[in-house]
Each structure stands twice: as C-alpha cells, then as structure tokens.
PDB file with SEQRES, HELIX, SHEET and CRYST1 records, atoms N, CA, C and O in Angstrom:
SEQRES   1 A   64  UNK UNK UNK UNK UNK UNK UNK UNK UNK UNK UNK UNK UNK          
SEQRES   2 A   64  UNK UNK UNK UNK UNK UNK UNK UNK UNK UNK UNK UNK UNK          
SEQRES   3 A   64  UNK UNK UNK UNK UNK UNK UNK UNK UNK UNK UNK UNK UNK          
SEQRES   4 A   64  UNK UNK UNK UNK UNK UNK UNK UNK UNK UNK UNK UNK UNK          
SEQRES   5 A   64  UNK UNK UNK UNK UNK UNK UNK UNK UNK UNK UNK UNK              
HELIX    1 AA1 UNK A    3  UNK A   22  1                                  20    
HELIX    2 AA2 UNK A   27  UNK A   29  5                                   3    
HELIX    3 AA3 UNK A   30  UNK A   44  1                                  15    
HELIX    4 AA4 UNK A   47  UNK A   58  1                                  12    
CRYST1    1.000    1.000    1.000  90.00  90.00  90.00 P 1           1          
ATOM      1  N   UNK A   1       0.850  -1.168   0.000  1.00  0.00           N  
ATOM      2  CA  UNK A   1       0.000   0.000   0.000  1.00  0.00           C  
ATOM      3  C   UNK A   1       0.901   1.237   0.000  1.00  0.00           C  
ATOM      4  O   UNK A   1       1.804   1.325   0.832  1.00  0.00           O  
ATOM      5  N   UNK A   2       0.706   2.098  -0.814  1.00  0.00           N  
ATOM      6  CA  UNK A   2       1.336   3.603  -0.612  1.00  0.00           C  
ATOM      7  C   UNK A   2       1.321   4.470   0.297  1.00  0.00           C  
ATOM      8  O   UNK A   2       0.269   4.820   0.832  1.00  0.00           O  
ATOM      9  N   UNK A   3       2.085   4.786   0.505  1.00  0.00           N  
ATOM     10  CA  UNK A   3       2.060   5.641   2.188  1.00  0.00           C  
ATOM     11  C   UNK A   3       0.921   6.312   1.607  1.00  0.00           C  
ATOM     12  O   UNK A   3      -0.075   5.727   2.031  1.00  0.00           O  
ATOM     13  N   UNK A   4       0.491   7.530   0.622  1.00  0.00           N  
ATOM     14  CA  UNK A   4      -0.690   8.152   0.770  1.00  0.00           C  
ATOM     15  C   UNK A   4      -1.910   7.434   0.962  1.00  0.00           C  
ATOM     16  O   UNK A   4      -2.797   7.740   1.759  1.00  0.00           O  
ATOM     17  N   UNK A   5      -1.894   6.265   0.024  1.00  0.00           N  
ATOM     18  CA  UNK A   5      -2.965   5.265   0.473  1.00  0.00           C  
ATOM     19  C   UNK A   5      -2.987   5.184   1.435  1.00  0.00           C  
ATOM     20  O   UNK A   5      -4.069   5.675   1.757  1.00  0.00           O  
ATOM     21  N   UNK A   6      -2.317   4.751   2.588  1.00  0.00           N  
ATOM     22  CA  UNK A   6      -2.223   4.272   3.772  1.00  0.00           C  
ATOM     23  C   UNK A   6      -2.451   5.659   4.801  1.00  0.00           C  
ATOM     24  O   UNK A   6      -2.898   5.349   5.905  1.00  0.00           O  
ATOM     25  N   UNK A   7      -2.251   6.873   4.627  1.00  0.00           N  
ATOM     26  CA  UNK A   7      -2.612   7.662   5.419  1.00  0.00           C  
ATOM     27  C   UNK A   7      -3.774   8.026   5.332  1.00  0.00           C  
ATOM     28  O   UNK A   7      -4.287   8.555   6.318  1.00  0.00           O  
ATOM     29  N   UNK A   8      -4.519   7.850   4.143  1.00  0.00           N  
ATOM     30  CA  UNK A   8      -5.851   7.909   3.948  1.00  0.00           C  
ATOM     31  C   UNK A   8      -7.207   7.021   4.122  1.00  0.00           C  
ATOM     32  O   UNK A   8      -8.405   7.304   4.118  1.00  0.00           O  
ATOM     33  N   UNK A   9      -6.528   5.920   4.263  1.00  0.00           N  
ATOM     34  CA  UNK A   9      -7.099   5.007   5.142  1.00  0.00           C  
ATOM     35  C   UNK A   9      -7.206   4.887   6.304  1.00  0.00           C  
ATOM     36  O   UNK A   9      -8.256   4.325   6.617  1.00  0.00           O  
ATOM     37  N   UNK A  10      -6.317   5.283   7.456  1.00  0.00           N  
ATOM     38  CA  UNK A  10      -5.671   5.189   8.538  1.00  0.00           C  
ATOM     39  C   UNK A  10      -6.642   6.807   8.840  1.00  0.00           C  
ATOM     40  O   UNK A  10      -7.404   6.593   9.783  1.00  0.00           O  
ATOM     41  N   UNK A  11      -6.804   8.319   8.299  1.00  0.00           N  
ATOM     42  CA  UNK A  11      -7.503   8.706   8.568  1.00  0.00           C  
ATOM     43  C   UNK A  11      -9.113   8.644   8.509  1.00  0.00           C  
ATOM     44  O   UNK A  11      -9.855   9.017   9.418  1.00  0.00           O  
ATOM     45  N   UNK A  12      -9.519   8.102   7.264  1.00  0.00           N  
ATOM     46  CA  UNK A  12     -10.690   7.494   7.201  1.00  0.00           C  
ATOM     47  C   UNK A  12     -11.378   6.290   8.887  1.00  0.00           C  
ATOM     48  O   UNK A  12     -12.289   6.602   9.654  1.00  0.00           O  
ATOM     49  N   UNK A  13     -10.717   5.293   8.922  1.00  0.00           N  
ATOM     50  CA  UNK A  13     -10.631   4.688  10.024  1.00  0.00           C  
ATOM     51  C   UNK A  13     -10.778   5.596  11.469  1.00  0.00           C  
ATOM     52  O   UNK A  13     -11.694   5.359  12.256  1.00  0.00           O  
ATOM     53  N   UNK A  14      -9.768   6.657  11.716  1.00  0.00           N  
ATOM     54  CA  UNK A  14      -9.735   7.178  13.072  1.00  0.00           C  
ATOM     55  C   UNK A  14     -11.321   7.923  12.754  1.00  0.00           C  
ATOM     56  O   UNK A  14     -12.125   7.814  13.680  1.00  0.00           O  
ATOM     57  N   UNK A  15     -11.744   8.587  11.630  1.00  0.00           N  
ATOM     58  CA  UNK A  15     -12.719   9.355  11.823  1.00  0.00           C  
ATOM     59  C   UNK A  15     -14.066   8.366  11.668  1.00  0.00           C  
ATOM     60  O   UNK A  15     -15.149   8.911  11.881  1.00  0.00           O  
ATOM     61  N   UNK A  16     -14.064   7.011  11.327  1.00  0.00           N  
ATOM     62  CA  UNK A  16     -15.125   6.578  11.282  1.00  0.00           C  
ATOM     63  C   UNK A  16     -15.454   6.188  12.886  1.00  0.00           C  
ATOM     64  O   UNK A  16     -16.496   6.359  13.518  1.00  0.00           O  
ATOM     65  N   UNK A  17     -14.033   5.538  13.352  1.00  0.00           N  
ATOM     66  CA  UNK A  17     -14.756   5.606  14.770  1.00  0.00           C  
ATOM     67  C   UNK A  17     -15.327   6.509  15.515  1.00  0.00           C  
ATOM     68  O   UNK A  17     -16.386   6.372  16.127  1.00  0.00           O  
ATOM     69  N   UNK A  18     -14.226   8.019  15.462  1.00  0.00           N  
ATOM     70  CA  UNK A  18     -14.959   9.017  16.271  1.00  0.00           C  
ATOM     71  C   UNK A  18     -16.124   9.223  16.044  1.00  0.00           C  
ATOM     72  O   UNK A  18     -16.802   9.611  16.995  1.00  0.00           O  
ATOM     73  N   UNK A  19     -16.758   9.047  14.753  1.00  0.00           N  
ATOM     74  CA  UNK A  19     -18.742   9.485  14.200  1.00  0.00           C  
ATOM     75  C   UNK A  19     -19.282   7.896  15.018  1.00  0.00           C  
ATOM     76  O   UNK A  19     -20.111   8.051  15.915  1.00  0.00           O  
ATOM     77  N   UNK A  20     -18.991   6.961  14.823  1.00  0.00           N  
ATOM     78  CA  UNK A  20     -19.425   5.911  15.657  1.00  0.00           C  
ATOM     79  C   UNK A  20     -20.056   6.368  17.073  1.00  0.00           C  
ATOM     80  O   UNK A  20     -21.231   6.499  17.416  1.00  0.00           O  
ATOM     81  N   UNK A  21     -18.937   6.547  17.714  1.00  0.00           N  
ATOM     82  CA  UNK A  21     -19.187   7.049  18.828  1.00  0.00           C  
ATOM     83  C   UNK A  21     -19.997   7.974  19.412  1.00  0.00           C  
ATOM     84  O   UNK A  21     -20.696   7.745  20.399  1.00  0.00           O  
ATOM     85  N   UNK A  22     -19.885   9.589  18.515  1.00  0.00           N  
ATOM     86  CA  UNK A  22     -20.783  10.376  18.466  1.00  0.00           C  
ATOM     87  C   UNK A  22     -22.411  10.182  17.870  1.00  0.00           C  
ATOM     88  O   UNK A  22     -23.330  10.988  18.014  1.00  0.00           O  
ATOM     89  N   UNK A  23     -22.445   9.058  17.269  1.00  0.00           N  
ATOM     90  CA  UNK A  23     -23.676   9.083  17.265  1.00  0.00           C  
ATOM     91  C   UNK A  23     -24.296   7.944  17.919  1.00  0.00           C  
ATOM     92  O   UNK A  23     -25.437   7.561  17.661  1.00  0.00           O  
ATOM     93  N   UNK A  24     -23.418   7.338  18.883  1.00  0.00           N  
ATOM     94  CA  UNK A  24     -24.236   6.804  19.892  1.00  0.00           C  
ATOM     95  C   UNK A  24     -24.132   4.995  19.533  1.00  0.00           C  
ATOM     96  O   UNK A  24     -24.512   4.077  20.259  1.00  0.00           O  
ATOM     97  N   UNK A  25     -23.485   4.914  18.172  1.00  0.00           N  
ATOM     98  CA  UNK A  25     -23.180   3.561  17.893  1.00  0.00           C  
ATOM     99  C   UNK A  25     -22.396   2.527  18.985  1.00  0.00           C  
ATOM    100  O   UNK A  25     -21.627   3.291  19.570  1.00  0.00           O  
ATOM    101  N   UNK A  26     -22.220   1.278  19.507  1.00  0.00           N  
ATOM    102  CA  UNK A  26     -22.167   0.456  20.407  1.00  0.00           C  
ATOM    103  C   UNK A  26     -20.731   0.492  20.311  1.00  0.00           C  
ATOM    104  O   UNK A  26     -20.033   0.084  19.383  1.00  0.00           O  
ATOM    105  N   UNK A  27     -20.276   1.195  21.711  1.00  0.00           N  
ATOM    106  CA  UNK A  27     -18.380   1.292  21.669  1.00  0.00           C  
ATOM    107  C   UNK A  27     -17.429   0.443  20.829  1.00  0.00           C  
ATOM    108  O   UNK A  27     -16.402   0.813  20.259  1.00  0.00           O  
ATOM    109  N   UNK A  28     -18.026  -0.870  20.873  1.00  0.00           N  
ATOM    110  CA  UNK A  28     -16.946  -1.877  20.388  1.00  0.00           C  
ATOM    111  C   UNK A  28     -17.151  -2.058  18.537  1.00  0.00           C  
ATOM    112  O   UNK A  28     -16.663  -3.073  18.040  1.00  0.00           O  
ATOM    113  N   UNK A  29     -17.762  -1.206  17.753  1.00  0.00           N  
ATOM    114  CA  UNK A  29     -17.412  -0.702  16.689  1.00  0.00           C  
ATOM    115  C   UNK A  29     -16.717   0.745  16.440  1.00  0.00           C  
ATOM    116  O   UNK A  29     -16.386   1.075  15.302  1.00  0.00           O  
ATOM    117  N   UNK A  30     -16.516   1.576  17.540  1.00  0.00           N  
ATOM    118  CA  UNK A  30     -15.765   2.507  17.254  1.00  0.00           C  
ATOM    119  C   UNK A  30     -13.873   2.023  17.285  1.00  0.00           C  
ATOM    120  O   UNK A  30     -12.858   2.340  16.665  1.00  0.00           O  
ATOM    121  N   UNK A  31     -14.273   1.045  18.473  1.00  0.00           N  
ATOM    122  CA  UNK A  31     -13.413   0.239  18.674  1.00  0.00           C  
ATOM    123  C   UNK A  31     -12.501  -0.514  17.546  1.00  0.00           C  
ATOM    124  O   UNK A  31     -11.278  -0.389  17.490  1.00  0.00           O  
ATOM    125  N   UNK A  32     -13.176  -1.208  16.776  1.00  0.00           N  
ATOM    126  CA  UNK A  32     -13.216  -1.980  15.592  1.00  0.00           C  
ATOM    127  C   UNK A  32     -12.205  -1.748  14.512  1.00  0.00           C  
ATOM    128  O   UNK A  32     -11.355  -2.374  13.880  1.00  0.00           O  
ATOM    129  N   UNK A  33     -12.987   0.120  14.658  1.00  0.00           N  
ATOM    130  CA  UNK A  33     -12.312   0.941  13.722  1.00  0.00           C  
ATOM    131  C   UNK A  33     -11.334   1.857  13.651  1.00  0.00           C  
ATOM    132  O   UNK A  33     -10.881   2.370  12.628  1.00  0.00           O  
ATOM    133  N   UNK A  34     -10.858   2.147  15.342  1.00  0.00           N  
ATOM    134  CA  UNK A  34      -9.665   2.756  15.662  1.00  0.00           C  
ATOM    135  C   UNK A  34      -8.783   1.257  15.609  1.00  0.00           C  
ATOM    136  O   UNK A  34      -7.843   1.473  14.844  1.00  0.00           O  
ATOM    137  N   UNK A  35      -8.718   0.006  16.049  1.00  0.00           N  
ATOM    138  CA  UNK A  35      -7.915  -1.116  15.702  1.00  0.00           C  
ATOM    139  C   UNK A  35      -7.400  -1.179  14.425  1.00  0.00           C  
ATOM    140  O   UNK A  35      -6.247  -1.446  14.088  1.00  0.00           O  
ATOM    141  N   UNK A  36      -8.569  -0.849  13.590  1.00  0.00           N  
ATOM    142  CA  UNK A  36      -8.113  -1.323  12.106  1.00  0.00           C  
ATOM    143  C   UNK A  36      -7.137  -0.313  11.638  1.00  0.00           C  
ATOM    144  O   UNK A  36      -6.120  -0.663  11.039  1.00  0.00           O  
ATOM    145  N   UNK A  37      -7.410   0.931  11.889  1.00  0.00           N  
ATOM    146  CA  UNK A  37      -6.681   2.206  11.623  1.00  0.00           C  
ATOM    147  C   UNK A  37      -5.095   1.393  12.468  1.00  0.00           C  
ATOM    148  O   UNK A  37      -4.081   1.742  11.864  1.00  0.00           O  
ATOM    149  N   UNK A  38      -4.991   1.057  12.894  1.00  0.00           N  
ATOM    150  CA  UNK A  38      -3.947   0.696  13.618  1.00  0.00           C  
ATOM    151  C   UNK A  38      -2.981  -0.695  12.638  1.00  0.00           C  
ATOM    152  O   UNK A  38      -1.838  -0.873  12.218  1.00  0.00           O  
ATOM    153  N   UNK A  39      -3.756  -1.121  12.647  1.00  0.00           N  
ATOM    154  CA  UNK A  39      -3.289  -2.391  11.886  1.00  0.00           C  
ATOM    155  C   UNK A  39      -2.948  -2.293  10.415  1.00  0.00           C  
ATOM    156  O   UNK A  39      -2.324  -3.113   9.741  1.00  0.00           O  
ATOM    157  N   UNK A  40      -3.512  -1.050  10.016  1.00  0.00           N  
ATOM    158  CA  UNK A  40      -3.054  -0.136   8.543  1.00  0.00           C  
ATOM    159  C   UNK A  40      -2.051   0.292   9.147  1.00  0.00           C  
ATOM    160  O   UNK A  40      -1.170  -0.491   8.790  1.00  0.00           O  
ATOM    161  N   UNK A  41      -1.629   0.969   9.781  1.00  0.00           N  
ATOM    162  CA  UNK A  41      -0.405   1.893  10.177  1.00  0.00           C  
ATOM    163  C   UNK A  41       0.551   0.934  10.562  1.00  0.00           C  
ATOM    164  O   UNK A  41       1.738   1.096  10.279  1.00  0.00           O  
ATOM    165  N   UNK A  42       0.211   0.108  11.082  1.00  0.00           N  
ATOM    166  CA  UNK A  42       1.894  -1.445  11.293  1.00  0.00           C  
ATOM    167  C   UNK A  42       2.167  -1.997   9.694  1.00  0.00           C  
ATOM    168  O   UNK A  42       3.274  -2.382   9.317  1.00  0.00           O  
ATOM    169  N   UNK A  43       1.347  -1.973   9.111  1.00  0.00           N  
ATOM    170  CA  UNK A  43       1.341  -2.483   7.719  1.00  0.00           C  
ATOM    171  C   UNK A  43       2.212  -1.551   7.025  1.00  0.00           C  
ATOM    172  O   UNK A  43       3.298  -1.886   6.554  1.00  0.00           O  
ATOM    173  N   UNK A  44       1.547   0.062   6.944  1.00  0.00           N  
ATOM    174  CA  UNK A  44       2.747   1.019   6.178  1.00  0.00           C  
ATOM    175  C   UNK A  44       3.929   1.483   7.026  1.00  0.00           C  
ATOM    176  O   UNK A  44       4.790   2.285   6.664  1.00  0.00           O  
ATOM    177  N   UNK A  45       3.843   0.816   8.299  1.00  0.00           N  
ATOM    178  CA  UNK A  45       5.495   1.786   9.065  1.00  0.00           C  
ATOM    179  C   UNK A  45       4.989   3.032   9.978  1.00  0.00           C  
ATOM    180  O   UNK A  45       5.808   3.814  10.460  1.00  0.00           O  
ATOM    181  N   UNK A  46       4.201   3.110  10.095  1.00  0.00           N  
ATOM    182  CA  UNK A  46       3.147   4.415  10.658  1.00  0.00           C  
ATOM    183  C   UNK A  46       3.029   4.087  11.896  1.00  0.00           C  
ATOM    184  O   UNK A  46       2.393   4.971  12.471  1.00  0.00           O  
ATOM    185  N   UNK A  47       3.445   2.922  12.871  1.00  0.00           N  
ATOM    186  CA  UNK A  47       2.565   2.898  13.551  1.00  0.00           C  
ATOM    187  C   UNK A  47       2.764   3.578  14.975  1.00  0.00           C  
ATOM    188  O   UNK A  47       1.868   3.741  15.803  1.00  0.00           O  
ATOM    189  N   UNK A  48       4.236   3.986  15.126  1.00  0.00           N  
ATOM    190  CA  UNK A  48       4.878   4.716  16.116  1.00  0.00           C  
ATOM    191  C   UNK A  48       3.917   6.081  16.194  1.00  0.00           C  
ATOM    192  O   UNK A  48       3.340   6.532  17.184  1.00  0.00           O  
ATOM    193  N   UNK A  49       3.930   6.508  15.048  1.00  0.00           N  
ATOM    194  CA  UNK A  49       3.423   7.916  14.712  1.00  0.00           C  
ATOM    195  C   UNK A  49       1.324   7.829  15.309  1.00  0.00           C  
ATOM    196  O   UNK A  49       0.628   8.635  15.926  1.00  0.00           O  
ATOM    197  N   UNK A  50       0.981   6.255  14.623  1.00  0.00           N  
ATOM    198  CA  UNK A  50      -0.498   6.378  15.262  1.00  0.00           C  
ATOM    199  C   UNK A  50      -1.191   6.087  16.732  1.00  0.00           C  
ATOM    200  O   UNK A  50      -2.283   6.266  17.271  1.00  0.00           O  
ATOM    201  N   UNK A  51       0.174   5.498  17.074  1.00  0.00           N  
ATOM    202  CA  UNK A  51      -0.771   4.443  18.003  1.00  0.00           C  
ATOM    203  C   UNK A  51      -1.006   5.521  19.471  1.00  0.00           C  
ATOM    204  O   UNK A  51      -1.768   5.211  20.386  1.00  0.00           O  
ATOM    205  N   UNK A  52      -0.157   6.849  19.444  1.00  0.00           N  
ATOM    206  CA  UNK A  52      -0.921   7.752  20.663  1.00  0.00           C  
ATOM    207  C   UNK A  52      -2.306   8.031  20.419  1.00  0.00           C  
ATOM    208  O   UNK A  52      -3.248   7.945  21.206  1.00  0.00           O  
ATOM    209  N   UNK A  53      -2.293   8.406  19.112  1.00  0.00           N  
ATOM    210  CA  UNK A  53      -4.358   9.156  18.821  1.00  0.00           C  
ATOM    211  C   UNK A  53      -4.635   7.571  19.052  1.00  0.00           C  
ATOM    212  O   UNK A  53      -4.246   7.578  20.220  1.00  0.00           O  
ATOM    213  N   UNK A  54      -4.903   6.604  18.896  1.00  0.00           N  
ATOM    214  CA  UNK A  54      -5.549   5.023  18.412  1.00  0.00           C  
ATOM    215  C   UNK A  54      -5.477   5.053  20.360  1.00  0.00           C  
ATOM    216  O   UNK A  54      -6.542   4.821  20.933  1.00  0.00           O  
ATOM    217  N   UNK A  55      -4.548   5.263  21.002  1.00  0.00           N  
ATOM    218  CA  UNK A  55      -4.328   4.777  22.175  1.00  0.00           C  
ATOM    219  C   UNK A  55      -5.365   5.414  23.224  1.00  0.00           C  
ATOM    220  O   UNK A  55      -6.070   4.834  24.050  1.00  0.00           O  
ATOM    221  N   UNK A  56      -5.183   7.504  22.792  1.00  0.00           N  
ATOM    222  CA  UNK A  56      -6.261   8.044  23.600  1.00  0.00           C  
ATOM    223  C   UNK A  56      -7.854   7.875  23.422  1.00  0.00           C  
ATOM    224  O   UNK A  56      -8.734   8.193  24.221  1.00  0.00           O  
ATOM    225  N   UNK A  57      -7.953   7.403  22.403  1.00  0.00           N  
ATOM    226  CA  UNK A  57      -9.251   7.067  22.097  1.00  0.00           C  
ATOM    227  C   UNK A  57      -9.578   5.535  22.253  1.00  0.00           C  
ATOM    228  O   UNK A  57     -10.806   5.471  22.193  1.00  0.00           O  
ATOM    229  N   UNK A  58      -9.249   4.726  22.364  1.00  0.00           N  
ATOM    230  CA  UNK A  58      -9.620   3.661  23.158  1.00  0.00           C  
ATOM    231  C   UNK A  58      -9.199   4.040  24.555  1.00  0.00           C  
ATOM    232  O   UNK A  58      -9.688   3.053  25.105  1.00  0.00           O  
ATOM    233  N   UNK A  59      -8.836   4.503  25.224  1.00  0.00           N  
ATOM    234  CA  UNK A  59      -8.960   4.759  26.621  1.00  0.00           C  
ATOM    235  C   UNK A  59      -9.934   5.612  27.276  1.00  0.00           C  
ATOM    236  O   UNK A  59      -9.952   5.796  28.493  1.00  0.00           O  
ATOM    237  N   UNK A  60     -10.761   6.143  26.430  1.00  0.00           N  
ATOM    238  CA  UNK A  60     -12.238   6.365  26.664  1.00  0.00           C  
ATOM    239  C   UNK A  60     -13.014   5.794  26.765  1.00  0.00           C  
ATOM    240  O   UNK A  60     -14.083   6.128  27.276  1.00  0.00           O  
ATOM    241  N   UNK A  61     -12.642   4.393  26.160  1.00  0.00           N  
ATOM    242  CA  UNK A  61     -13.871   3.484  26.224  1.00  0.00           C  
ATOM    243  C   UNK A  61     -13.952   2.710  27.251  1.00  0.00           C  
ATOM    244  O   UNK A  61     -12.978   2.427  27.948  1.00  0.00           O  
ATOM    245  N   UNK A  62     -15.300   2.227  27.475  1.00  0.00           N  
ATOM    246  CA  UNK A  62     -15.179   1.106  29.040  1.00  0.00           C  
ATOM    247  C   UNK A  62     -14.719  -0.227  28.287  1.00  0.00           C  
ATOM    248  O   UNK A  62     -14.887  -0.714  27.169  1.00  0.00           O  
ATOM    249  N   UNK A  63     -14.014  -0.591  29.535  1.00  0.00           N  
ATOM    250  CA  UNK A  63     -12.845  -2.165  29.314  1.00  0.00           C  
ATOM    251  C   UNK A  63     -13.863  -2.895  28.722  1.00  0.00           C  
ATOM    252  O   UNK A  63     -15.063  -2.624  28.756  1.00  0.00           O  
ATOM    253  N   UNK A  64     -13.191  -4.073  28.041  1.00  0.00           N  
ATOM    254  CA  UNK A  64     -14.056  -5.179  27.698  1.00  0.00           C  
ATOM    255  C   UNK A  64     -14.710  -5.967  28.189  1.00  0.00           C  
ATOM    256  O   UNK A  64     -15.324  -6.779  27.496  1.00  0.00           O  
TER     257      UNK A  64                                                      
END                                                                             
C-alpha cells in the first residue's frame, strides 16, 4: 500500500470511529475501527506515529 494510500485510510478509520461514537453507535465498533486504523499503520510503518491518537481514544472506552 502507498504511504498516501495508507494515510488515507488510517484517517478514514480514526474518523469513522470518532462518528461511531458520536452518534451513539455500540463502543466496540468505534473500537473496531480505531484497531483497524492501527493495523493499517503497522502495515505502512506508521505505527509509532499512530498508536498515541488510536491509544487516547480507546482509553475512553469502558474495558471489555
């Protein structure tokens, strides 16, 4: 994947969870989708750079 690909995915992902959330959708798909954003970013080399935003936003959520 191309790093632009991959940053555009990886933002797509962080923002689908945050609308998840905001509209009240069941935590563990916002969840879903800050993971995946994550698992794009180990894939392109990104992931040092994502995993603080991926990290503060699952730490909002209640544990599993």
């Amino acid at each position: 994947m191309k790093s632009e690909d991959a940053h555009a995915r990886i933002q797509k992902l962080i923002l689908t969870g945050d609308n998840r959330l905001k509209q009240g959708v069941d935590p563990e798909k916002a969840r879903e989708s800050w993971e995946q954003a994550l698992a794009v970013a180990r894939e392109a080399g990104l992931e040092e750079t994502i995993r603080p935003l991926v990290e503060i936003r699952l730490a909002d959520l209640p544990p599993r």
